[in-house]
C-alpha positions in Angstrom: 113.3 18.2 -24.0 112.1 21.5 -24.2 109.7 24.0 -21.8 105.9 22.9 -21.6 103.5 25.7 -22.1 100.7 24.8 -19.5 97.6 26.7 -19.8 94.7 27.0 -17.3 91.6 28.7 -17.1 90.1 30.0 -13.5 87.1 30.4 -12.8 84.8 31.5 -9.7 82.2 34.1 -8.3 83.2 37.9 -8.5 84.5 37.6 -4.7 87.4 37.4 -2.5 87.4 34.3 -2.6 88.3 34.4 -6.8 90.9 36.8 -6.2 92.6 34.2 -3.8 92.2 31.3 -6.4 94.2 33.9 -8.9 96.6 34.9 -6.5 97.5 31.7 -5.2 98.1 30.3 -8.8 100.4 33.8 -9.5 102.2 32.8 -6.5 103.0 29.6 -7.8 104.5 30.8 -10.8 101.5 30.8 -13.1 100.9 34.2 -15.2 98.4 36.1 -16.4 97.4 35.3 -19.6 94.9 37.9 -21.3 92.0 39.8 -19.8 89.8 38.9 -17.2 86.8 37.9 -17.9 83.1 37.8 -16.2 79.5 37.2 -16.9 76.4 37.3 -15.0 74.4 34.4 -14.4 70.7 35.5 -15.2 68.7 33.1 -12.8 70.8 34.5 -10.3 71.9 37.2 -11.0 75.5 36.8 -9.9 78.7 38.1 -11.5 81.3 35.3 -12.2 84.8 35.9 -13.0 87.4 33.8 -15.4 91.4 34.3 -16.3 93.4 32.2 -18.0 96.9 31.8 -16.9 99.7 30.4 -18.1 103.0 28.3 -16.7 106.0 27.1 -18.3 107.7 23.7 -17.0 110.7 21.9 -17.7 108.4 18.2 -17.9 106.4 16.7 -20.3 102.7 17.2 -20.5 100.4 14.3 -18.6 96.9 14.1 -19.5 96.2 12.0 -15.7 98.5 14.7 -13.4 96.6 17.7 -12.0 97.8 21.2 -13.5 98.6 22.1 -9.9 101.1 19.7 -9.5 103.4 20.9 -12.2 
């Protein structure tokens, strides 16, 4: 069997609290994959953030297990 490209897409307000969820996922062996990204929520007015990162596994893909658990 070969690696398992597992891909996953964060997401949260433009906080501390995003940079955490990012740099807890780096920490884990995810990478960066492409830019950041953000938009602003116009009812609101508040800037959200998104980055896709990126992990490669030596197990097959399951539909039912939690990316986190890889």
């Amino acid at each position: 069997m070969g690696l398992t490209r597992l891909y996953r897409f964060l997401t949260g307000p433009d906080d501390s609290s995003f940079c955490d969820k990012v740099s807890k996922a780096l920490s884990e062996g995810w990478e960066l994959y492409g830019d950041p990204q953000y938009t602003s929520d116009p009812a609101t007015g508040h800037l959200h953030c998104g980055q896709a990162v990126i992990k490669e596994v030596d197990a097959p893909y399951e539909p039912n297990k939690k990316l986190g658990e890889y």
